[in-house]
N, C-alpha and C positions, 0 to 999 in steps of 0.2 A: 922528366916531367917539369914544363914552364909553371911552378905553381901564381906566378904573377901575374903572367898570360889567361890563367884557368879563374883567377879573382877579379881579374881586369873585365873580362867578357861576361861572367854570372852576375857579374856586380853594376856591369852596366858605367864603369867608373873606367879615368884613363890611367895608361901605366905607371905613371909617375904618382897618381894619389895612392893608386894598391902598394908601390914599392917603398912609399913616405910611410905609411899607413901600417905596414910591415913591421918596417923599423924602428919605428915607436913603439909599438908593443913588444918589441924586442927588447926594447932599451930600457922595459919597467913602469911606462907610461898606462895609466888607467885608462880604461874607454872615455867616463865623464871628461876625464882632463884633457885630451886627446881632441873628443868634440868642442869643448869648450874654449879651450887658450890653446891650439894649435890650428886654429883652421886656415892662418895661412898656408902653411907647410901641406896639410893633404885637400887645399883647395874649398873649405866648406862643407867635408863628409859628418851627416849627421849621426848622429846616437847610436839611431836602431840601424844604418847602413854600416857602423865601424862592427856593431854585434855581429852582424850576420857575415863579417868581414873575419871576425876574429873565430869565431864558431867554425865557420870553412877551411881559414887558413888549419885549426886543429887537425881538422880530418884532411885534411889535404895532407900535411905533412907525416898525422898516422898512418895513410897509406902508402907513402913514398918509402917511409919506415918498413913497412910488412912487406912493400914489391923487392925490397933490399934483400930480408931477412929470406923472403921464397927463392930468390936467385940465389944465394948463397948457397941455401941446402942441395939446390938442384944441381950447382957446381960442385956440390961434394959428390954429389953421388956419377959423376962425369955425363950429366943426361942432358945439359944446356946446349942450345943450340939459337945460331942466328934467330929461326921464327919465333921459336919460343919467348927469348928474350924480349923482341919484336912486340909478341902478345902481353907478356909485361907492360913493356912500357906506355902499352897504349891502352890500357886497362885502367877502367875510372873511376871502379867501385871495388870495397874490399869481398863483394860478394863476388866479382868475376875476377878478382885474384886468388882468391879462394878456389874457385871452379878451373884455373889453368894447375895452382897446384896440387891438386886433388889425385891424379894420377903418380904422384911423387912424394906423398905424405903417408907416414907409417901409421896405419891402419893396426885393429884389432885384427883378430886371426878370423878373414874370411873365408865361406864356400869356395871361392875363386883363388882362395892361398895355398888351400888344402890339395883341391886340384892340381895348382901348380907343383907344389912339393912331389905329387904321385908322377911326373913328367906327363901332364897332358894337355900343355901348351903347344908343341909343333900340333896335335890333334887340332887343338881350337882354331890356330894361326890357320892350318890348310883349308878347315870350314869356312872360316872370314874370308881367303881368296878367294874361296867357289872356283880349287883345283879337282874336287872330288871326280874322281871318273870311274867311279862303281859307289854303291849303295854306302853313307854312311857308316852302316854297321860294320858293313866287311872294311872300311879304315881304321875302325876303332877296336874291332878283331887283335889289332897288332900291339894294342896298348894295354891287352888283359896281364895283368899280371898279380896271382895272387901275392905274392912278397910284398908288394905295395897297396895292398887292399884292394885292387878293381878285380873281382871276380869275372866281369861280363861285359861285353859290349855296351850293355845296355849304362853299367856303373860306369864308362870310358866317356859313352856320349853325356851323361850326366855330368859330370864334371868341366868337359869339357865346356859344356853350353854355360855352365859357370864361370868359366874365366868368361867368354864370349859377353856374358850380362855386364859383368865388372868392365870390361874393356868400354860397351858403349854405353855404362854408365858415369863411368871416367872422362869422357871427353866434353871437353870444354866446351865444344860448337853446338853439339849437340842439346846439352843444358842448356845454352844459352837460350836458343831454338823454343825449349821446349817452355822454358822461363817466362818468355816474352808471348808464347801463343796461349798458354794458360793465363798470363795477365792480360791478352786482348779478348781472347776469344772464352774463358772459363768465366765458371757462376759460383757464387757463393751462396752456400744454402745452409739455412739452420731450422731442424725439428726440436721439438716439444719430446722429453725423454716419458712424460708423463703429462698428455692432452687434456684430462679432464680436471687437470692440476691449475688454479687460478694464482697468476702471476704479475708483477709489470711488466712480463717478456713476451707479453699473449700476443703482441703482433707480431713475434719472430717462429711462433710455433709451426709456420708454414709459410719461409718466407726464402727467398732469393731473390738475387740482382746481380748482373754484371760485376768483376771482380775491378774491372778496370773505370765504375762510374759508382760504387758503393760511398756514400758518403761516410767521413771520418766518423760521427756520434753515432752512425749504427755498428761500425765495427766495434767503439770500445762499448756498446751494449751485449752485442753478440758474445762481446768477450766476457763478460761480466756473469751472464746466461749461462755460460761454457763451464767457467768456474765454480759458480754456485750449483752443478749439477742440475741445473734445469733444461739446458739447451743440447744438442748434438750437433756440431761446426763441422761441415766440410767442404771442401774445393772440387766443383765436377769442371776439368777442362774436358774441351774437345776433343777427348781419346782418338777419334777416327783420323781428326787432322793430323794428331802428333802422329800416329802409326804408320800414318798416308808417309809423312817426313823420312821419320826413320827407315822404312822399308825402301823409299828412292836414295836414302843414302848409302846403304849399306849393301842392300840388296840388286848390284851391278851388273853382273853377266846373268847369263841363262844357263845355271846350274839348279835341274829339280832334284839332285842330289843333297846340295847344300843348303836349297832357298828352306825347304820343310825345318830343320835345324836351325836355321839363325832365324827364320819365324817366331819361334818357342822361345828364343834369346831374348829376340827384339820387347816378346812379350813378358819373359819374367823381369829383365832390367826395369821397365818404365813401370810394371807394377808393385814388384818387390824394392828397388833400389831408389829410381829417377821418381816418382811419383809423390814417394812419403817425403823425401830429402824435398823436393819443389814446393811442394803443399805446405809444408814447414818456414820454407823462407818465403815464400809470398803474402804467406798469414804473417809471419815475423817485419815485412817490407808494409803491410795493410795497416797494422796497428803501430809501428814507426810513426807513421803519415799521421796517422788517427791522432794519436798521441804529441805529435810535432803541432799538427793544428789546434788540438785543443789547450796546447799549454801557450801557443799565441794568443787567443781568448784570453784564456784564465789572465797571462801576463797584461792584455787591454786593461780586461775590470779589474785588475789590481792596480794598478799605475792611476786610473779613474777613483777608483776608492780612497787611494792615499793622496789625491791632488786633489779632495774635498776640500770645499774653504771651511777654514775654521768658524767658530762661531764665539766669536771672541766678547773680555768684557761681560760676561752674563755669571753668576754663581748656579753650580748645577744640582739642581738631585739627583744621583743617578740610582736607578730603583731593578734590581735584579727580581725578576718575577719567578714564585714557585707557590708549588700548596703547601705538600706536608711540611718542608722544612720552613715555611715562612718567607715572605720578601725581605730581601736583605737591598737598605736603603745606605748610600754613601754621598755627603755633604761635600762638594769640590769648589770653591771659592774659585776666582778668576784667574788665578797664578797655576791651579792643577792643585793646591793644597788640598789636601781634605781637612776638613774643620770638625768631622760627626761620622757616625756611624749607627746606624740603630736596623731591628730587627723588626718587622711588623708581620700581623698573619690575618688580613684579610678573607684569602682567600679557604677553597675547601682545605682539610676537614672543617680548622676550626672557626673562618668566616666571621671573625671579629672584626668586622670592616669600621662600625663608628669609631671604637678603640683605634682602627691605622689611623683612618681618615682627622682624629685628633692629633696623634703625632704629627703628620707629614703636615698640617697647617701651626703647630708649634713650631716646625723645624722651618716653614717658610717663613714663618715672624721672623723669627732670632736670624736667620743667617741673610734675608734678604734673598730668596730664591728666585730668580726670574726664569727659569728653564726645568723640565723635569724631562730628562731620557732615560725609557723606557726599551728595556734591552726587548728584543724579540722571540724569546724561547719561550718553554713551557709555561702558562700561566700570562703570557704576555697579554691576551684578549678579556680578561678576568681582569688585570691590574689596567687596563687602560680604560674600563669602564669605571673601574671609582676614582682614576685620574680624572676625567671628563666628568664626573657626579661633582668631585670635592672642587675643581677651579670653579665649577658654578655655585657654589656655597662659601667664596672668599672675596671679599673685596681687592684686593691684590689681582695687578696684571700680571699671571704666569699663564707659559706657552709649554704644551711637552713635544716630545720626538718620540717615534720609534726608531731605534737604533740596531743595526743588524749587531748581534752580539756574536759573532761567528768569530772562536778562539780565543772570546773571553775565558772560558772556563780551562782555555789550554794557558792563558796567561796566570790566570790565579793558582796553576796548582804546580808553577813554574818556579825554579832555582829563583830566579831573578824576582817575581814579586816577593819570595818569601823574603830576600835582600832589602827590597821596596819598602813592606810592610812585616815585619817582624812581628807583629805583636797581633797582628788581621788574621780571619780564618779567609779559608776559599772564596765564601760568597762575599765578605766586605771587601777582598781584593778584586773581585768580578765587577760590583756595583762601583767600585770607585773608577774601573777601566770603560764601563760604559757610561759613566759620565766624563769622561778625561775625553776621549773619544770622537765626543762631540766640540768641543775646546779647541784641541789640534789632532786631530784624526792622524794625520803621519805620525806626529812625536807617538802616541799611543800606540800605533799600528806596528812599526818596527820592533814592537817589545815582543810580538807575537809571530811563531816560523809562517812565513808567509802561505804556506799551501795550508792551513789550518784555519786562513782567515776565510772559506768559503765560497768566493764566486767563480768555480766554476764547476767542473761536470767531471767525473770521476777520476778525481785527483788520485784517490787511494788503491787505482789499480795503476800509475801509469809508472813509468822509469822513474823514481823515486829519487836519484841521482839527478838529472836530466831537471826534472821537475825543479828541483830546491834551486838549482844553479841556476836557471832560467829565470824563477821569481825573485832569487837574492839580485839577480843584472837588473832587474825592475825596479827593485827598490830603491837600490844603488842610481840607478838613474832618475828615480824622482827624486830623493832627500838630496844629491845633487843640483837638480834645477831648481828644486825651493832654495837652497843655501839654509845654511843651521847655524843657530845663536851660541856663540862659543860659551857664554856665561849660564847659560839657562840649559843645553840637551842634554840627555842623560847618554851614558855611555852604551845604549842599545840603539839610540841616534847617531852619534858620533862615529861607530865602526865600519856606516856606512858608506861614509862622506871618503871621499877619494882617497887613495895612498895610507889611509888609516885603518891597521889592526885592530883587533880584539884588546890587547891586551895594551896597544898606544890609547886608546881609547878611554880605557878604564885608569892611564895613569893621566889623563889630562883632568879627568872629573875629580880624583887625588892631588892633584895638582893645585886644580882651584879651588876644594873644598880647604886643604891647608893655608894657601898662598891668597886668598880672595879672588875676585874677579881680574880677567883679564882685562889687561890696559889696551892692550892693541897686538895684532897678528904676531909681530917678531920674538912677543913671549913665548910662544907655542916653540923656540928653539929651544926652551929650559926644560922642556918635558919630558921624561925621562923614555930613550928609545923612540924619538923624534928627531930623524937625521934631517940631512938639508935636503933629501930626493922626496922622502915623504913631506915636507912644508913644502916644497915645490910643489908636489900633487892636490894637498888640502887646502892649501891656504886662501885661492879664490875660493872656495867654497865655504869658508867660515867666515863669520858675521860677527863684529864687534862693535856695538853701536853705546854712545856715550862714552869714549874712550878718546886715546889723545893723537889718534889719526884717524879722521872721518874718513876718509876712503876706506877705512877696516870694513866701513859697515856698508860697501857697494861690494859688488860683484866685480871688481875689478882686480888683476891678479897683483900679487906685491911687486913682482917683475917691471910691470908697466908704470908704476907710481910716478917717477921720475920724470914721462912723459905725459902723462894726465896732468900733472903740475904744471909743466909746461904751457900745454893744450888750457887751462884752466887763467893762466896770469895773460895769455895771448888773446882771451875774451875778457879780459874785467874782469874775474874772478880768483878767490882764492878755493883753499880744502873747507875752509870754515863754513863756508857759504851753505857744503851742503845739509850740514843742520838744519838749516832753515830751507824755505822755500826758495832760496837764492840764485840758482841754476835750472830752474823749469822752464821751458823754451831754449836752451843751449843750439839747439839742433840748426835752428832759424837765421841762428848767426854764423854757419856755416856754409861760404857759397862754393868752395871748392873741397871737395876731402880727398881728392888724389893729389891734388898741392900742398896741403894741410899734410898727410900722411908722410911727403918726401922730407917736409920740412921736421918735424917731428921725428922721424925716424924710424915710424914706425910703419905695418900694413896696413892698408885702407880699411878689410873687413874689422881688424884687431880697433883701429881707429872708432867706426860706427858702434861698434859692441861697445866700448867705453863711453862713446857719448849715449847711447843707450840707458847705460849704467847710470851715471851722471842726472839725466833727467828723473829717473824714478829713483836714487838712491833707496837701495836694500827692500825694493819692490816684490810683494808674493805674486807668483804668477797662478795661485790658487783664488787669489779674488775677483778672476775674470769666471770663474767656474760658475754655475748655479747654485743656491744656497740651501741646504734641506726644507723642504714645507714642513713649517711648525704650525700644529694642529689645536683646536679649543673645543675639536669635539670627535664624535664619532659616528662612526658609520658600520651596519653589522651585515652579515653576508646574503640577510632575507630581505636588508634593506635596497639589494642592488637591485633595478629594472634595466633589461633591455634600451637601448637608448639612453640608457645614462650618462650625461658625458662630465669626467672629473679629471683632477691635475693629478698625478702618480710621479713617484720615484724610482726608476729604473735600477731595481736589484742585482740582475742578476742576469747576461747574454751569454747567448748558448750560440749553437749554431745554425739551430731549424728555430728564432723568436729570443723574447726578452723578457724575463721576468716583471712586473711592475707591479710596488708597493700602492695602492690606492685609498689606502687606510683603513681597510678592513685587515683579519689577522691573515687572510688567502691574499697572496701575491698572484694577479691574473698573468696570464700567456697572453702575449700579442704576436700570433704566429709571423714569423718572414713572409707571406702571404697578405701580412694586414697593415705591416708597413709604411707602404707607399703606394702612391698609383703606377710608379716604375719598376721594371725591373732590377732588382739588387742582388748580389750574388752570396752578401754575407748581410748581417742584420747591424753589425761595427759599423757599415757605411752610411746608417742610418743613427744608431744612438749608442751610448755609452754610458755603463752601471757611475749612478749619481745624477744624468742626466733628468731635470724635469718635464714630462711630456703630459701634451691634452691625449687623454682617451676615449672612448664610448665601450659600455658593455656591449657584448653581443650575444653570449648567453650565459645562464648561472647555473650549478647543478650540484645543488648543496651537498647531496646524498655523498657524491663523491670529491668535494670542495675543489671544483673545479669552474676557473673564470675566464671565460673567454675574452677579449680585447681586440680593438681595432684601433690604427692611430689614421686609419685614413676617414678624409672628412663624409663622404658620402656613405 
């Protein structure tokens, strides 16, 4: 198997970038670093094409492993043969090398072993020729023998038609046959175990659709249905087609001796054996897909969520909503400090709202609060009404937020903030991460396992493995493209940043909590279990800025210094400059970069990224984003009409629409339907969780707090 060949062609990429590409991740090279400071060597392959690069080359090379380990056994048992081998090697899923070895894999003690033990294989073998030239029975006559348990004809033909099932349900072709006409031509249908039972699965109570055009969010619902005992799942293929199949395969000559017997075969193999085995991987092959696409999603709005721009510069309140226990309020000054902590209870029981509402305007004197976020959970629509009371009873300009608080309560009750905040309970560690949050939404965000932060759709049934690693590549690829402030991230930032463990991570924060602030990148060699492979990989990605080598604090890798210095004295410029405004326009004063590049030494793309870097020194690529709508009032679910048109914040895309925050406590649906005036195939090619959009309602239905939405103008 060409596996470069097989990455070259799926990837849509030429031999030479798969074989570079390869080799790099061979050699220990991280995907960010790989996309970033190698892209001469594999040509400019991006991020998410090295991912899907590295994810295949996995499974490619586990199957070349398994086609190994199946030849082997089959050589043990001396049963290898040219085709066979043949069917190996040209086999491209580990489900149809599974399906060649199948006849050659030590089974539990089947019908069809037991039979064979009593010798009533030559029986079966003569049925399969359709040599019979008298009655069945009187062949099987010959094969009575009590000593061996067959009392009758009747136990002889029994048996036998046992091996016969096993045989064609053993063969690969056949499967495969039946594999593919149950995925073109079968339905998938699921009933209600209990009709008059009210559910969210009431549109699956009598529902089917094509197996082969089923979208992914109704499979992982179905499944979900299945699980919870509510639904009954199953696969009706075209029975008549397959039969139609197997009987012109099998059924060859014109033997009415034989045909009635391998009949009965034909029939107990594909309903006792082929049928449940198919129906099994096809449902296991449906919720793959399901599951594979929705952790695509889920990875968008995470990557979206964490590439929020910050909201820098403001002191926050962050105000954790509840009843019984009280709002628990946490003071975050501009640096992420908390400065306060206090407890208020507004709300029901005990609805001591003037008592909050004097706190929360004493704690806006003294600390200077210009921002109040407001986590979104229980109680959120209660606290955001005497938010909106009390800014209109202050002379003070403050703005609040709602803040999706999704794995706040997973951070607060975590190793790590108890590390953070030692001396906090739960909820002052929750209010202090909902206002952190808002500040720098990454730094916060990685404190928390990524599938806990919430945007997307049924995380908690999916490959839970699969999942994590998927969203850890996400993260990994955005605190990457932001770069991190070597002086300032905490070590739940840092582990994510290229070539850096857990445990390098935690000793660089040890490092500089002992040693003070880093002077510039080359200290990063004192830090204990920081080789020179891992500074290779981290190093353009950490950020040293007021330090005593301003290129610390670009994007430019340490490798290339020498040459940017260069590039830097050949325009009138030195490093110094870029402190200052000194190098903006750089670009302008470049009329050749393929003569520039020879002369330098270096590659042209490597060239451009540096002058890149150079013009924006230590540039967020989070402030081209949209910035949260910060609110001074409110809006309640009896207040929405029909034709109302407002600006919302996109929470939450799914696959069938997009969640959107409008500032009421109901996040409306804007179905894939309401879109656009074009056709779109996913609702990603239209928007993305963070994303600010104008809406109109289209209808309200309080009873069941449900808000319809259109983003199309008419």
């Amino acid at each position: 198997m060409d596996i470069i060949k097989i990455l070259q062609e799926e990837l849509g990429i030429r031999r030479q970038q798969a074989e570079t590409a390869v080799r790099l991740i061979d050699e220990g090279n991280t995907i960010p670093f790989i996309a970033r400071y190698r892209k001469e060597m594999t040509g400019s392959l991006n991020d998410e094409t090295l991912r899907n690069l590295y994810e295949r080359l996995m499974y490619l090379r586990s199957l070349q492993e398994r086609k190994e380990t199946v030849a082997k056994k089959i050589e043990e048992q001396g049963k290898m043969t040219p085709q066979l081998a043949e069917s190996l090697e040209e086999a491209e899923t580990l489900v149809a090398v599974e399906d060649i070895y199948r006849p050659y894999k030590q089974k539990k003690r089947t019908r069809a072993m037991i039979a064979r033990e009593k010798g009533l294989e030559p029986l079966a073998e003569t049925i399969l020729d359709q040599r019979l030239k008298a009655p069945a029975e009187e062949e099987a006559e010959k094969y009575v023998d009590e000593e061996k348990g067959i009392a009758s004809a009747e136990e002889a033909l029994k048996g036998a038609k046992d091996i016969l099932a096993e045989m064609i349900s053993d063969n690969a072709k056949y499967r495969s046959y039946i594999r593919k006409s149950t995925w073109d031509h079968g339905k998938i249908v699921s009933a209600a175990k209990k009709t008059d039972e009210s559910s969210v699965f009431e549109m699956y109570y009598d529902f089917q659709e094509p197996v082969s055009r089923i979208a992914g969010y109704r499979i992982l619902a179905i499944n979900r249905g299945e699980k919870e005992g509510i639904l009954q799942v199953k696969i009706e293929p075209d029975q008549k087609r397959i039969a139609g199949y197997l009987t012109r395969q099998i059924i060859k000559k014109k033997n009415g001796h034989a045909a009635k017997i391998l009949l009965e075969a034909i029939e107990d193999s594909y309903k006792r054996l082929i049928a449940p085995s198919i129906e099994r991987d096809i449902r296991g092959e449906l919720t793959e897909k399901a599951e594979t696409e929705a952790i695509k999603v889920f990875g968008k709005n995470l990557e979206q969520l964490l590439m929020q721009p910050p909201i820098a510069g403001q002191v926050v309140l962050g105000w954790d909503p509840a009843f019984r226990t009280g709002c628990k309020l946490a003071v975050v000054d501009a640096t992420g400090k908390v400065l306060d902590t206090v407890v208020i209870y507004p709300t029901a029981p005990q609805n001591k709202v003037e008592e909050a509402k004097k706190t929360v305007k004493q704690l806006i004197r003294k600390y200077g609060i210009t921002l109040i976020s407001i986590g979104n959970g229980t109680a959120s629509r209660e606290s955001e009404q005497i938010v909106v009371e009390l800014l209109k009873e202050i002379p003070e300009s403050v703005q609040y937020v709602i803040t999706n608080e999704a794995g706040a309560s997973v951070y607060s009750a975590s190793k790590l903030a108890a590390e953070e905040f030692p001396d906090f309970d739960v909820g002052q560690r929750s209010a202090a991460s909902i206002a952190r949050r808002v500040q720098d939404p990454l730094a916060e965000l990685v404190k928390i396992e990524p599938k806990a932060i919430g945007v997307g759709q049924y995380q908690h049934d999916m490959n839970q493995k699969q999942l994590s690693k998927a969203l850890e590549g996400v993260v990994e690829a955005t605190v990457n493209k932001v770069g991190v402030d070597l002086n300032t991230a905490s070590a739940s930032l840092l582990e994510y940043v290229s070539g850096i463990s857990k445990a390098v991570a935690k000793n660089i924060v040890a490092y500089r909590e002992e040693n003070g602030r880093f002077q510039n990148r080359k200290e990063l060699i004192k830090v204990s279990k920081l080789g020179p492979k891992a500074f290779e990989q981290c190093a353009g990605f950490l950020r040293v800025t007021g330090g005593d080598q301003p290129l610390d604090a670009t994007g430019v890798h340490p490798e290339t210094y020498g040459e940017t210095k260069q590039l830097l004295e050949s325009l009138g410029y030195s490093p110094e400059d870029l402190t200052g405004e000194g190098v903006r326009g750089i670009s302008r004063k470049i009329t050749d970069y393929s003569q520039l590049s020879q002369e330098l030494g270096i590659g042209e793309i490597t060239l451009r990224d540096i002058v890149k870097e150079l013009e924006k020194p230590g540039r967020d690529p989070r402030e081209d984003l949209p910035k949260p709508i910060l609110r001074t009032d409110v809006l309640e679910m009896k207040d929405l009409k029909p034709g109302m048109k407002l600006k919302g914040t996109v929470r939450n895309v799914i696959d069938f629409g997009a969640f959107v925050d409008i500032g009421v406590h109901q996040d409306g649906l804007v179905h894939i339907s309401q879109m656009s005036e074009k056709y779109i195939k996913h609702p990603l090619e239209v928007v993305s969780v963070g994303d600010v959009v104008d809406v109109t309602v289209v209808s309200v239905d309080e009873a069941k707090k449900r808000i319809q939405l259109t983003m199309k103008e008419n």
